[in-house]
N, C-alpha and C positions, 0 to 999 in steps of 0.2 A: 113862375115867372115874376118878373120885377114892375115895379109901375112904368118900364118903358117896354112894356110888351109888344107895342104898336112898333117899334124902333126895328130897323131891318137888323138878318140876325147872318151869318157866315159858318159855316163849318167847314175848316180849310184840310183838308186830309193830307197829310207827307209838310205839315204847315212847320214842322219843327225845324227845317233848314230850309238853306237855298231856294230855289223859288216858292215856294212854298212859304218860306218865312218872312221873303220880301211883299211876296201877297199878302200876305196878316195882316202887315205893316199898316202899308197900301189900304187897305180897308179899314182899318183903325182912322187914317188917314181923312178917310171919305164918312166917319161915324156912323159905322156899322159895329153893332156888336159881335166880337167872333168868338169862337170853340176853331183851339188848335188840336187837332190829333195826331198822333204819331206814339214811338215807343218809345223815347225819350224823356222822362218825367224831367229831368235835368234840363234840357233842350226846351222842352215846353215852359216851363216853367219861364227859362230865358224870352222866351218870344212872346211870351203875356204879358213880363216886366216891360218890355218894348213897345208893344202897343199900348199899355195906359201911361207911359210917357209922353206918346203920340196924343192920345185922346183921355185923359187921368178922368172925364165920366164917365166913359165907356165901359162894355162889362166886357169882361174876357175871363177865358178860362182853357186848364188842359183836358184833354179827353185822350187817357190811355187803350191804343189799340195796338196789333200787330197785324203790321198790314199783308203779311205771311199768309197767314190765314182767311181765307174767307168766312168762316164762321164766325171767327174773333170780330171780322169787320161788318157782316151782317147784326151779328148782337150789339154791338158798339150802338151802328148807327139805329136799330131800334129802338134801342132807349135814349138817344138822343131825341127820335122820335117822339116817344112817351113823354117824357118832361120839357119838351119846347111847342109851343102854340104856332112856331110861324119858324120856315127857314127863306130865305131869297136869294144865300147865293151858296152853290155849293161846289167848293174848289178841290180838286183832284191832281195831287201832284207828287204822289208818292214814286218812289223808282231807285234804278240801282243800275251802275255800269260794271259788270262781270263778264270774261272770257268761258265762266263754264259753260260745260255741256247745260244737258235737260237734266234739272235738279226738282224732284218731285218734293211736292210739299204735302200737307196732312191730305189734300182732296185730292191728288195724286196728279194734279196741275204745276207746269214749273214756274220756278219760284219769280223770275222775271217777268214772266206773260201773267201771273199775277198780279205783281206788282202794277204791272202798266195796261194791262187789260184788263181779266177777269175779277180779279176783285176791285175795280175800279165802277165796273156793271154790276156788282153786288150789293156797293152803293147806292148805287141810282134805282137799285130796285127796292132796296130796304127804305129807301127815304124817300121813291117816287109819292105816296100818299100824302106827306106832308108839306113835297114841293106843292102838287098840285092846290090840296087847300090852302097852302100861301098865296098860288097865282091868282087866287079867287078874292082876298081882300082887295081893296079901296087903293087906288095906287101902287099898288104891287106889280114888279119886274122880274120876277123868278129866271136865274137862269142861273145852268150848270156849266163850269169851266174845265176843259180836261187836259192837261199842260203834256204834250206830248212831242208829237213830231209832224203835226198838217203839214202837206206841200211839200216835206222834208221825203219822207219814204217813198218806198216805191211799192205797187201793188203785187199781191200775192198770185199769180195767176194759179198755182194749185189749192188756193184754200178749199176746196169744196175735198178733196181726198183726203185733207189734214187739218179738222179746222180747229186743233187744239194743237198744235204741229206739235206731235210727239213721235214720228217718226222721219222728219225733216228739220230737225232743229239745227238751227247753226246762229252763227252772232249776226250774219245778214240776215237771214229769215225770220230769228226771234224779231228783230226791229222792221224788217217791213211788217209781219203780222201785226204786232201789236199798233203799229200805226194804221194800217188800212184796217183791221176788224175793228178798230176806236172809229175812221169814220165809217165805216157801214153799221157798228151799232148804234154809236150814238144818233144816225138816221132813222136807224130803225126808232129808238127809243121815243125820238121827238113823234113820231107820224103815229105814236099810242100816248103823248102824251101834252095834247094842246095845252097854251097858255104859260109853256117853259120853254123858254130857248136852252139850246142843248150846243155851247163851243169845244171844238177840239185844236186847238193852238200849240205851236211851236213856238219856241223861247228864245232861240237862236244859240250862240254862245255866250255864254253868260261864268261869272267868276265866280264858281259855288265849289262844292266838297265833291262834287262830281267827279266820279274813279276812284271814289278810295276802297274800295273793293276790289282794282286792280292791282298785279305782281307790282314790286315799288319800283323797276324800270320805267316801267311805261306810265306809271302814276305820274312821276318825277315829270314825264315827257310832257304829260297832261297839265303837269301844274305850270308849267313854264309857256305854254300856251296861254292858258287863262290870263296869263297878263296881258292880252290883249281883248278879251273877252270884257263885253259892260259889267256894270254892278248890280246885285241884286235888285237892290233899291230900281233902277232905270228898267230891267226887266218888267219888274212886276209895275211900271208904268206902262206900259207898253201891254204887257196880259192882260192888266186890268179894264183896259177898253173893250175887252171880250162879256165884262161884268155891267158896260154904262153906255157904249155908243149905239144908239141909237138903229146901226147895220146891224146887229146881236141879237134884236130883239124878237124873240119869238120863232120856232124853225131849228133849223139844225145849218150849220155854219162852221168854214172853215178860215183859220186867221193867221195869218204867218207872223215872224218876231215884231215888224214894225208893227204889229195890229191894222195891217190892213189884208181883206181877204185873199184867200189864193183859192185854186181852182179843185175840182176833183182829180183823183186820179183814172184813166180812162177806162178802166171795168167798174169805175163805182156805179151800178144801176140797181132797177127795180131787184130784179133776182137776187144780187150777189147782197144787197141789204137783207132780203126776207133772208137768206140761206143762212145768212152768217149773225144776224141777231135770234134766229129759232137756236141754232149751234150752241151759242155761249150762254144764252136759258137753258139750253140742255145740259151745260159743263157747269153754270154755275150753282140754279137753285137747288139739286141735290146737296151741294158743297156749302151750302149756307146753313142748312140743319144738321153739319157734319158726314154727310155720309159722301162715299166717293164719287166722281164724277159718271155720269153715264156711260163715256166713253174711256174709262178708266177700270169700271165694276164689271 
C-alpha cells in the first residue's frame, strides 16, 4: 500500500462500462481510490484514464477477471484481498442482456444467474474478511452495492423447488430469480455480517451498451429507446447514494433508481432468506475452488 493507506479504497466489479463505469467515475469523484475489474483490459484501461482526470491524486487501477467464472472471480478477489489493508466500498455491477436459454458455464451454473447472482455472492464471500476488518477502522462506512433490479422484479414463488433454476429457466424467471435471490441473500449476508451495509439497487433506464448481446433487431429497438434513457454520469449519482446517505448505513437495504428506498417483495421473510442464502453457499462455494456445483455434481 501507498502513504494513503488510511484513504478509502472501492473495488467496482462489471466497472469497465455502463454503470459500472459511471460508478468509478462517481467515486473518483468523491476521492476514493478505486480497482476497476472486468475483462476488458482496453476498457479498463479507458475508465482509469477517466478517473484520474476526475481526481489526477488519486490511485486507480485495472484488475483483470471474468466474471464467467466463479473461480476466476473468487481468486481475483482474493488477492485483491491479500495486497489491500482496507476495502469500504464494494460495487457489483457486472451483467448481460441475452434471449438464451440455460447456458452452463465451467460450475455448471448459467452464465446470466452468474453474472447477476452467484458470482456476484462469491464476491462477497471472498472479500467478506476484509470488508469486515475495514468496518472496524476509525470512521469507516463499509458498504456493499449490488446494481441490479430492487423493487423492479417480481418474487420467485417456486424458488425452494429450483433454487439455481436449472430446470425453469426462461428470460422472466432468469430476472425475477436473480433479483429476488440478490434480496434474500444479500439479507442473509448482512444478518452474518455486522458493521456492513449490504444495498441491492435498481438503476432504472439508463443509456449504456445494454443489449449488445441481443439478435441486432431488437438491439436496434433497444438503442433507439435509450435515447430517452439518463446518462451514465446522472445514474451513478443517483446509485451512489446507496455508497453515502446516511438511510444505507449499516443493515441490508433496498433502493430504487431515484435512490430512495422501495419496499420488499411480499415472500421476502425469515425462511425464504435462511432457504435461499444456505442454497447459493451450497451452489457457490464448491464453484470457487473449481469443482461443480452441489446441485450440478
Amino acid at each position: 500500500m501507498s502513504s494513503s493507506e488510511g484513504a478509502r479504497r472501492a473495488l467496482v466489479i462489471g466497472g469497465t462500462s455502463g454503470v459500472g463505469r459511471g460508478l468509478a467515475q462517481w467515486l473518483a469523484g468523491k476521492h476514493v481510490h478505486v480497482t476497476v475489474a472486468g475483462r476488458s483490459q482496453e476498457r479498463g484501461g479507458a475508465v482509469v484514464e477517466a478517473c484520474r482526470e476526475v481526481w489526477p491524486e488519486g490511485e486507480f487501477d485495472f484488475m483483470s477477471v471474468d466474471a464467467f467464472s466463479i473461480k476466476a472471480l473468487a481468486d481475483a478477489c482474493a488477492a485483491y484481498a491479500r495486497s489491500s489493508s482496507r476495502l469500504d466500498y464494494l460495487v457489483l455491477t457486472q451483467g448481460m442482456a441475452t434471449i438464451q436459454g440455460y447456458t452452463p458455464t465451467d460450475s455448471g451454473l448459467d452464465q446470466k444467474l452468474v453474472l447477476h447472482h452467484f458470482g456476484r455472492m462469491a464476491s462477497i464471500l471472498a472479500l467478506r474478511d476484509l470488508l469486515t476488518t475495514t468496518s472496524g477502522k476509525d470512521g469507516a462506512d463499509v458498504r456493499v452495492l449490488s446494481v441490479l433490479s430492487a423493487g423492479v422484479h417480481s418474487p420467485l414463488a417456486a424458488y425452494k423447488q429450483d433454487p439455481i433454476l436449472r430446470n425453469n429457466y426462461s428470460i422472466k424467471n432468469a430476472a425475477d430469480f436473480a433479483g429476488f435471490a440478490q434480496d434474500l441473500c444479500l439479507d442473509g449476508v448482512s444478518r452474518e455480517t455486522p458493521g456492513v451495509a449490504f444495498v441491492h439497487a435498481a438503476p432504472g433506464f439508463v443509456r449504456t451498451n445494454w443489449g449488445s448481446e441481443f439478435p441486432s433487431a431488437l438491439r436496434w429497438m433497444v438503442r433507439g429507446l435509450q435515447v430517452f434513457g439518463k446518462s451514465e454520469a446522472a445514474c451513478a449519482a443517483e446509485m451512489g447514494k446507496a455508497l453515502v446517505d446516511p438511510r444505507y448505513a449499516g443493515g441490508f437495504h433496498l433502493m430504487g433508481p431515484t435512490g430512495n428506498p422501495v419496499p420488499k417483495t411480499k415472500i421476502h421473510n425469515d425462511e425464504a432468506v435462511e432457504f435461499m442464502w444456505k442454497a447459493t453457499k451450497d451452489a457457490v462455494l464448491p464453484a470457487m475452488t473449481g469443482q461443480p456445483t452441489k446441485s450440478e455434481s
